[in-house]
Structures are given as C-alpha cells and as structure tokens.
C-alpha positions in Angstrom: 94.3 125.6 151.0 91.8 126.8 149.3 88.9 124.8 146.9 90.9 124.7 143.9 94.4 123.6 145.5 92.0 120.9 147.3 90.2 119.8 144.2 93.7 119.6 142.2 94.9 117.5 144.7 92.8 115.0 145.1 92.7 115.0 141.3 96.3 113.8 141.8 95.6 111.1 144.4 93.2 109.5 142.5 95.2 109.5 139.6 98.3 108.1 141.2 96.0 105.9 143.0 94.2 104.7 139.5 98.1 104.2 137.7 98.9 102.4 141.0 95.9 99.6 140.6 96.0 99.4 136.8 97.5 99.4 133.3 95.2 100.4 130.9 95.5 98.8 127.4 92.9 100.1 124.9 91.9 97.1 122.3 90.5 97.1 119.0 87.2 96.3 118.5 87.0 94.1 115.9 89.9 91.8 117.6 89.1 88.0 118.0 89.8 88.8 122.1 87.2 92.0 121.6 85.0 89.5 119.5 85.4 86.6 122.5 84.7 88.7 125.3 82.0 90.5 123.6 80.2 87.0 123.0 80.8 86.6 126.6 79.2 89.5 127.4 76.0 88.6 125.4 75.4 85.1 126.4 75.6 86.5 130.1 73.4 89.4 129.4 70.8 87.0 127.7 71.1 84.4 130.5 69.7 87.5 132.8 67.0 88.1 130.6 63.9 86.7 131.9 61.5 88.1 130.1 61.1 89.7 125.8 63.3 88.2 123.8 67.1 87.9 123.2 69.7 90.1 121.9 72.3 89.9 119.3 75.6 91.6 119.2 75.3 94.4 116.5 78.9 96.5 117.6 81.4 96.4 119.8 81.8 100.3 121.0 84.8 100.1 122.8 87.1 97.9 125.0 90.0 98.3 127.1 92.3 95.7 129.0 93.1 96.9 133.1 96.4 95.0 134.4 96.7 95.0 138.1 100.1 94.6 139.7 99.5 91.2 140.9 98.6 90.0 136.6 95.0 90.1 136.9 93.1 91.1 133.7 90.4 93.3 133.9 88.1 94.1 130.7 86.1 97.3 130.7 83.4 96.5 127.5 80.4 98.7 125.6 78.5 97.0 123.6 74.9 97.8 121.2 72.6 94.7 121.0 69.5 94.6 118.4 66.0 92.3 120.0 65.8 89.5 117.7 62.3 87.6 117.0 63.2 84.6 119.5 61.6 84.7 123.0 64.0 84.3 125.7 62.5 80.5 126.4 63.0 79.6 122.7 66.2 77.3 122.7 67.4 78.5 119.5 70.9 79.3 119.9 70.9 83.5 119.3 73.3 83.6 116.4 70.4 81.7 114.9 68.1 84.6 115.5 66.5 86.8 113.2 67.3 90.3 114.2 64.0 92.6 114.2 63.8 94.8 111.0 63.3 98.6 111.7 60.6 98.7 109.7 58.8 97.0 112.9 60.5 99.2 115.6 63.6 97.9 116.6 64.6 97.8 120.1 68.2 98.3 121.1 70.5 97.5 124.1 73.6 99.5 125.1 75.2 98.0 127.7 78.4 98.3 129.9 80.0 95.1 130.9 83.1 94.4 133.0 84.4 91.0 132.6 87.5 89.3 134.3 89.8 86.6 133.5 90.7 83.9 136.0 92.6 81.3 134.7 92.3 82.0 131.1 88.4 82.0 131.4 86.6 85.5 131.0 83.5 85.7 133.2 81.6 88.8 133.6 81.4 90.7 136.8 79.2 93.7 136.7 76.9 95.3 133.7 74.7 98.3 133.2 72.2 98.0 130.5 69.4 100.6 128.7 66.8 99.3 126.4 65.2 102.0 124.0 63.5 101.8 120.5 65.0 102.9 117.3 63.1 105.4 115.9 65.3 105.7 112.9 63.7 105.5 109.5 60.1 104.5 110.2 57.6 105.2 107.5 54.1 106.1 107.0 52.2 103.3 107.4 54.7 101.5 109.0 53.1 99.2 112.2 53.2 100.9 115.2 54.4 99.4 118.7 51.6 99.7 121.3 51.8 99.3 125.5 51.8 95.6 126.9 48.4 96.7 128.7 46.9 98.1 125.2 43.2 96.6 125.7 42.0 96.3 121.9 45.7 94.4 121.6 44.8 92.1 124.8 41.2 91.2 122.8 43.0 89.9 120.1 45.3 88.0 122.1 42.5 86.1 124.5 40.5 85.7 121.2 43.2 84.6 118.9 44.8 81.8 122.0 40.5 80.8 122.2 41.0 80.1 118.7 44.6 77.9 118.9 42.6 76.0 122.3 40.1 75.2 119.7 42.2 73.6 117.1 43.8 71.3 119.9 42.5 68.3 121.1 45.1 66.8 124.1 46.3 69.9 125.3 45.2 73.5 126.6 46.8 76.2 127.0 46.9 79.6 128.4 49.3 83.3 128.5 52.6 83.0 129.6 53.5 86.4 128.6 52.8 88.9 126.0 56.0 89.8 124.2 54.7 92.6 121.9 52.1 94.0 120.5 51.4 96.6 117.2 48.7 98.5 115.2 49.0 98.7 111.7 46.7 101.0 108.8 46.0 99.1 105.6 43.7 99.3 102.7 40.4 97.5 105.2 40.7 99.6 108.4 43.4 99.5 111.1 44.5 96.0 112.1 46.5 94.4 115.0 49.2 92.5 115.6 50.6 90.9 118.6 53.2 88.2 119.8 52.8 86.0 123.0 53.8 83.0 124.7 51.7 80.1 125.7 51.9 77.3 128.1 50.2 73.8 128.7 47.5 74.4 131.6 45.5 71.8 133.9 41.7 72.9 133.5 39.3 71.9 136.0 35.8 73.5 134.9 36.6 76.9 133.7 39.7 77.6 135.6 43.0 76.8 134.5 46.6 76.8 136.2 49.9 76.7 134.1 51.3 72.9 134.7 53.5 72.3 137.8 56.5 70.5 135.4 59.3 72.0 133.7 58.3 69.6 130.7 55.3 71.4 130.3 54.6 72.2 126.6 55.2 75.8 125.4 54.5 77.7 122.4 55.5 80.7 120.5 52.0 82.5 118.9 51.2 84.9 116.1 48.2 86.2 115.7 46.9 89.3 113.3 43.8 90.9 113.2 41.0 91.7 115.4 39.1 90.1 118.0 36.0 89.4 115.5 38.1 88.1 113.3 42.0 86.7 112.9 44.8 84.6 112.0 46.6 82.9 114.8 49.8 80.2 114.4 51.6 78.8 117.2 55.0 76.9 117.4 55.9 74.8 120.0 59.7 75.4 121.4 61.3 71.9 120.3 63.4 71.0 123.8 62.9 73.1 127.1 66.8 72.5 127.8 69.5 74.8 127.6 71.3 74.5 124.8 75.4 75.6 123.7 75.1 79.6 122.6 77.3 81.3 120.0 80.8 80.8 121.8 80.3 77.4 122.7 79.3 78.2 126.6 76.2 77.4 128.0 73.6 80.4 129.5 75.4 82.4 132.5 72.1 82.8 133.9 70.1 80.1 135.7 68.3 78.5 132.5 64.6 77.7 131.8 62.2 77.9 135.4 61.5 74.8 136.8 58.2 76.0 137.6 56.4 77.8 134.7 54.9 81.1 136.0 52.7 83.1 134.2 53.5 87.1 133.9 51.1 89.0 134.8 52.5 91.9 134.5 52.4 91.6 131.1 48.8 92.5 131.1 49.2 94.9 133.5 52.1 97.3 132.7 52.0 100.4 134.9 53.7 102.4 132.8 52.7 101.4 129.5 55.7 100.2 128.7 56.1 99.2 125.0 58.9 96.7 125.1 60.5 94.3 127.7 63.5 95.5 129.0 67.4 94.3 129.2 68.0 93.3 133.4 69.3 97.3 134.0 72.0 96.4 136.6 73.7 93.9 137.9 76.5 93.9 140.7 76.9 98.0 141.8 79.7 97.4 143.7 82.2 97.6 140.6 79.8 100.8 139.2 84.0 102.8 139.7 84.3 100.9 136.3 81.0 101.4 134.5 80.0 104.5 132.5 76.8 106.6 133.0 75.6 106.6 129.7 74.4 102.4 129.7 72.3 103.5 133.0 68.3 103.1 132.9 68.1 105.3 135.4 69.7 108.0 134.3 72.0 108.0 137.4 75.3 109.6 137.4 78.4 107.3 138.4 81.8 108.0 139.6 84.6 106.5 137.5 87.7 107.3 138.7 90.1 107.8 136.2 92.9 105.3 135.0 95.8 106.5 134.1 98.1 104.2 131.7 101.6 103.1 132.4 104.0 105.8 131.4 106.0 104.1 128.4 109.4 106.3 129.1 109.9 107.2 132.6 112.1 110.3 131.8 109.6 112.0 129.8 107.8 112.7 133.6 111.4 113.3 135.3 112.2 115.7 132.7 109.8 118.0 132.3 109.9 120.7 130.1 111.4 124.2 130.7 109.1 126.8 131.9 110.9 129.2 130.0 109.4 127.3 127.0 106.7 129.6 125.6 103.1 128.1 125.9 101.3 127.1 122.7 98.6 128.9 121.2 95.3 128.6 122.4 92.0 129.1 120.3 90.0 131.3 122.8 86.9 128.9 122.7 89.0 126.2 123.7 89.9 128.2 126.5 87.0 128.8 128.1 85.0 125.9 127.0 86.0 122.9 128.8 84.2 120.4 126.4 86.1 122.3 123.4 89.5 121.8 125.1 88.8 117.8 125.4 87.6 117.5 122.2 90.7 119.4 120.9 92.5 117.0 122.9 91.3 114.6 121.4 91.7 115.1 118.3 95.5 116.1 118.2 95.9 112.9 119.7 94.5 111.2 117.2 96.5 112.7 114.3 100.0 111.4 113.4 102.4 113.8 111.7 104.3 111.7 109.2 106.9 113.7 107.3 107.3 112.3 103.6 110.9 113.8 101.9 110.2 114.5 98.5 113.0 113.5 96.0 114.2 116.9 93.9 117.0 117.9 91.8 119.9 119.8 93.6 119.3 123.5 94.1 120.5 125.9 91.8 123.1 128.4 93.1 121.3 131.2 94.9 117.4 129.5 95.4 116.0 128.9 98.4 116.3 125.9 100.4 112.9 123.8 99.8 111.8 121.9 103.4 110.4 118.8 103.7 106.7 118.2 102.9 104.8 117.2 106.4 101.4 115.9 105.4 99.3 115.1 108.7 97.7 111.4 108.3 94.6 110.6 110.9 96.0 107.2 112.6 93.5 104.3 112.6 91.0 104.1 114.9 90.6 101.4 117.3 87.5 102.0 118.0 83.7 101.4 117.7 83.9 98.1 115.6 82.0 97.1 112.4 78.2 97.1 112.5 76.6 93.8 112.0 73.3 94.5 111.2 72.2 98.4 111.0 
C-alpha cells in the first residue's frame, strides 16, 4: 500500500476509534453549564497559582460535552482570563477583584481545561495554560512593565519596605515576593512604581528570617517613586484562611503554605521575565484532548479527532451516487488546504431558509416566479460574551 492509502487509513481508524469512545456535543458559551464549568475551571486554575496574582474569567472561547458509552461526561473547555490587582495570598474572593486596566499592561491567560463529571460534581482533570501581556492600546506615556530583577525597581522596593519597617513598632517585616514592577515619564523625571508582598520576620541583630507560623502577618505594599525619595502603603491581608470562591467551592489547590517562604526568585529572574506566570501544565497524560494553541511551550500536541454521533444512520448507508456530478470547486480552495477548511466551515455555518412570498396569480402566458431563498448565517454557539475588554 502505498503512503497515501496508509495515511487514509489510519485516518479512518482513528476516526472510528474517536466516534467509538465519544459523543461530541458542542455547547454554548454563555450557557449556565458553560458558565459553571468555566468557574470551575478558574477557581482550579487559581488554586495552582502560587505565585502573581489571580485571574478572572473574561470569555468563555469554546466548550464541548464528550459522552462515553458507559455515560461519562467529558468537558473539553477554552477559556481567556485577565490578572486582577489581588495577590494570590490575598483571601478576597476573585469575583471581588479588580481586573488590571490596559492602560497598566494587562496580562492575559488562555488556557485549556478538561473537566469531568462524577456524580454530578465537575472536577478538572488536565489544563494547559499561556500567560502573555496585552499590548493593545497602550499610549505614550503610559507606565511601562519592567523585569522582576530590574535593579533601580529593586532600590525602590528595599527602600520603600525600610520605610513601612520604620513606621511599625511590634512587628518587622521583610520580601515575600515582588509581584510587579513599572517605570513611568511625568512632568519631574521618570518615576517607579512597584508592587510586592511582605511578611512578619524574627530579627536577631541584622538578620531576619520570615516567621515559622502560618499566622504570621502578611501584607500587600505600594510604593511609588524612587529610592531617594517615595510613597509606600501597606495592607495587611485580613484572615490567612481560605475562603468560598465565586461558585461556592473552596480553592482546588492546596491553600495558603503552612510555612511562609520567601521567593527569591523574584529578585532573581533569569530571564527577565516581566510578569508571573499561570502554572503552564498540569496532568499530560490527557494532552489527546488539549489543544496546542494554550501551550507555553510552544509544543505541538496530538488531538485525535472526535467524530459526533451520526443523527440518521441511513444517510452513511446510503451514500450518494457516483454518477452524481461533483460540485464546483473554487481552484484556491483546491489546492489550499486551509481555504478548503475554512470554506468548510463556513457553508456549515449558513442555513438556507426559503421564505415564499405571497403574489397575485399569474397572468396567462408569464413566467412562473420561484420562490425567494435568502441564506440566513445561523447563530453562533461560540466564543461567549466578553466581561471585561
């Protein structure tokens, strides 16, 4: 057999095999079971987050329900998340959360989740996640995100947390973990901006060490500026326990440390990274169901194709003729591979309704009129509203 029988064959298989394992059900997006999963998906997601800050749901992409022939239920979800200004340790449920305007460099998450139901509960199995910034509509004079390891950025932070030490009398504390950090022109000079957390430390002489106690105080700062000369407020989070998110569920992931660790990396990026990321992967083994596109790494994954249930089993035992002559083809189509799928794709998504018109009878002798077909573009299922931008 040669290469092309081979590869049209095992094109089969798989697809036999796919329709075989599952029943593919595409959902709308803005659906309450698209909205429930979807919040799902997030709480999980932020749960895994360890460090940056947390995400909120800005639009649902796609989804699609997979049946398997023993009843299980299967979702296959994308999703676009938008950073919002509270740290991952702040308790404040996310739907609480101020998104982060564009105007200071937005950072967005697209991220593949599969999620499965067992016993009416969804629970999310696998995820692929990439974290970028939105470069969209930034101005002139807009602040400017700089590395975690930016050293004029890093002297206004150890200056500015000098200061807040300062001000406090029965408690010090030192960096937990620089969450970002900007540069901004103005009318004095360029000025800097950065946002970090802090947490209570034991000091003997000079040297301090982050407290041994999950009760140990933590803080939120703000400080703007330079190191000669700044502004610096702290908040300190209210409760260190987990608290119910947006759907009524607590965190997937493991919750606050018990042990509070400071990140160094945060001072010492290697790759000047500007932004924390989204955890990237989680659970390869299901990668068959996750796209390419939510991958950090760039890598390419298989997905095998699944095939949905045929609705009318005679339209595959009754094929048509081959007498029948073949439709016309546009020539680009032909030879263009990602032409013919999106020609596909859009004859599928266009619904010929035919609409009679009511006329007066024909006089003797004029031509027949035919009915008027007007072609209406169905509704789409899919992506869902946007939330925020």
């Amino acid at each position: 057999m040669n290469p092309l029988g081979i590869s049209v064959a095992l094109g089969l298989l798989v697809g036999v095999w796919a329709q075989v394992l599952y029943k593919e059900t595409p959902l709308p997006c803005d659906s309450n079971e698209a909205e429930q999963a979807a919040l799902v998906a997030l709480d999980f997601l932020n749960g895994q987050h360890s460090h940056g800050y947390k995400y909120a749901l800005n639009r649902i992409e796609d989804i699609k329900m997979l049946a398997s022939a023993d009843g299980q239920e299967t979702y296959v979800l994308e999703v676009d998340l938008l950073e919002t200004n509270c740290h991952v340790m702040n308790p404040t449920p996310v739907a609480n959360c101020t998104v982060r305007p564009k105007i200071l460099t937005a950072i967005e998450g697209d991220c593949d989740v599969v999620l499965k139901k067992v016993d009416g509960a969804l629970t999310v199995a696998a995820f692929k996640c990439k974290t970028e910034e939105s470069r969209e509509d930034m101005c002139l004079g807009c602040p400017t995100l700089l590395p975690l390891n930016d050293t004029t950025a890093l002297d206004l932070v150890h200056a500015s947390l000098v200061t807040f030490n300062n001000l406090t009398a029965n408690a010090t504390f030192i960096l937990a973990e620089v969450g970002r950090m900007s540069s901004q022109v103005v009318s004095g000079g360029l000025t800097y901006a950065a946002e970090y957390v802090i947490v209570e430390a034991n000091c003997t002489d000079d040297a301090c060490v982050p407290l041994n106690d999950a009760m140990a105080e933590r803080g939120f700062c703000t400080a703007k500026g330079l190191s000669s000369g700044h502004s610096v407020d702290c908040n300190m989070f209210a409760t260190l326990i987990p608290v119910v998110d947006a759907n009524s569920t607590a965190p997937a992931g493991p919750g606050l440390p018990q042990v509070v660790h400071v990140n160094a990396d945060s001072l010492t990026h290697r790759h000047g990274l500007r932004h924390h990321r989204l955890t990237s992967l989680h659970n390869p083994d299901l990668n068959s169901l996750l796209s390419a596109e939510s991958s950090e790494s760039g890598e390419v994954v298989s997905v095998a194709p699944v095939v949905p249930a045929v609705a009318d089993p005679a339209a595959v035992a009754d094929p048509a003729p081959a007498t029948d002559p073949a439709p016309a083809t546009d020539p680009a189509v032909a030879t263009d591979p990602a032409a013919a799928s999106a020609s596909a794709s859009a004859s599928a998504s266009v619904e010929i309704i035919a609409v009679m018109v009511k006329r007066e009878a024909p006089t003797p002798g004029a031509p027949e009129l035919e009915p008027v077909v007007l072609p209406f573009p169905s509704v789409p299922l899919c992506p869902g509203k946007v939330r925020h931008f």
